[in-house]
C-alpha positions in Angstrom: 13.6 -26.1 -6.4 12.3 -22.5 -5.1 9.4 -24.0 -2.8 12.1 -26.6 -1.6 14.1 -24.2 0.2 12.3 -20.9 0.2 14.6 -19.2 2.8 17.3 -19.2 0.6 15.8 -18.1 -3.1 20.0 -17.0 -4.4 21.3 -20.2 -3.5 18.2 -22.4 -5.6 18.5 -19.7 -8.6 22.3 -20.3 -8.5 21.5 -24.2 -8.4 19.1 -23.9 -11.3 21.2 -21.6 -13.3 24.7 -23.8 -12.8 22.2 -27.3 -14.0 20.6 -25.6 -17.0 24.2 -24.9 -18.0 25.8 -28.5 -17.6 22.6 -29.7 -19.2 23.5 -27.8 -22.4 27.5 -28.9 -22.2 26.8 -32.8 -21.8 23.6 -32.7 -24.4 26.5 -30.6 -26.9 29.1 -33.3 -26.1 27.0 -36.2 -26.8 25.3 -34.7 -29.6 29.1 -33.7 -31.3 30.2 -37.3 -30.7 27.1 -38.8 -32.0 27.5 -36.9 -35.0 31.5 -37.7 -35.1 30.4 -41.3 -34.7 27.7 -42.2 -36.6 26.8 -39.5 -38.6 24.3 -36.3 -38.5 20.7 -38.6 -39.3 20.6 -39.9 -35.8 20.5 -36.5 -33.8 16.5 -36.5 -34.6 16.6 -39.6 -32.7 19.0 -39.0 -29.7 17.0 -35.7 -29.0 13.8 -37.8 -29.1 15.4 -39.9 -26.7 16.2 -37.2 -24.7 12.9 -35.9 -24.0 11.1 -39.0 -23.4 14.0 -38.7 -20.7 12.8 -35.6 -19.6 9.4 -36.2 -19.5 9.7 -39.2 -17.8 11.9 -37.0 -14.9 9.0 -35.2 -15.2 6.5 -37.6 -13.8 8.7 -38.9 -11.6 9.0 -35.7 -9.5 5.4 -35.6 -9.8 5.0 -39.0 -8.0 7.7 -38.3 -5.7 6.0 -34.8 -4.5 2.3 -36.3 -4.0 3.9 -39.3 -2.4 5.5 -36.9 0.1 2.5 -34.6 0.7 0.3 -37.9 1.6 2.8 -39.1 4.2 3.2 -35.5 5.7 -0.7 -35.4 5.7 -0.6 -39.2 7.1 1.5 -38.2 9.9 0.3 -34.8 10.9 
């Protein structure tokens, strides 16, 4: 996030700071209603889930990144 805008370093640590947190409050919400709802067993399962999600975000930033340095070195 910091080499996207490096000009402005407070507003991507604010950015980063303010996601990490509503990435804990919607993982606690679904993990309290998952356990409300089915039961305690399948948290193993939903937090497996959730980082095959991550890692999959992962690559896809990956992809998106070298994609955009070979069209910036395509069209320079």
């Amino acid at each position: 996030m910091i080499s996207s805008a490096p000009e402005s370093l407070e507003f991507a640590n604010s950015l980063a700071t303010s996601f990490g947190n509503l990435g804990v409050r919607v993982g606690t919400t679904i993990g309290g209603w998952i356990i409300v709802t089915e039961g305690v067993e399948y948290i193993p399962w939903i937090g497996l889930a959730f980082g095959l999600l991550a890692f999959l975000m992962m690559i896809l930033k990956m992809v998106v990144e070298k994609r955009s340095q070979v069209l910036s070195i395509c069209q320079s």
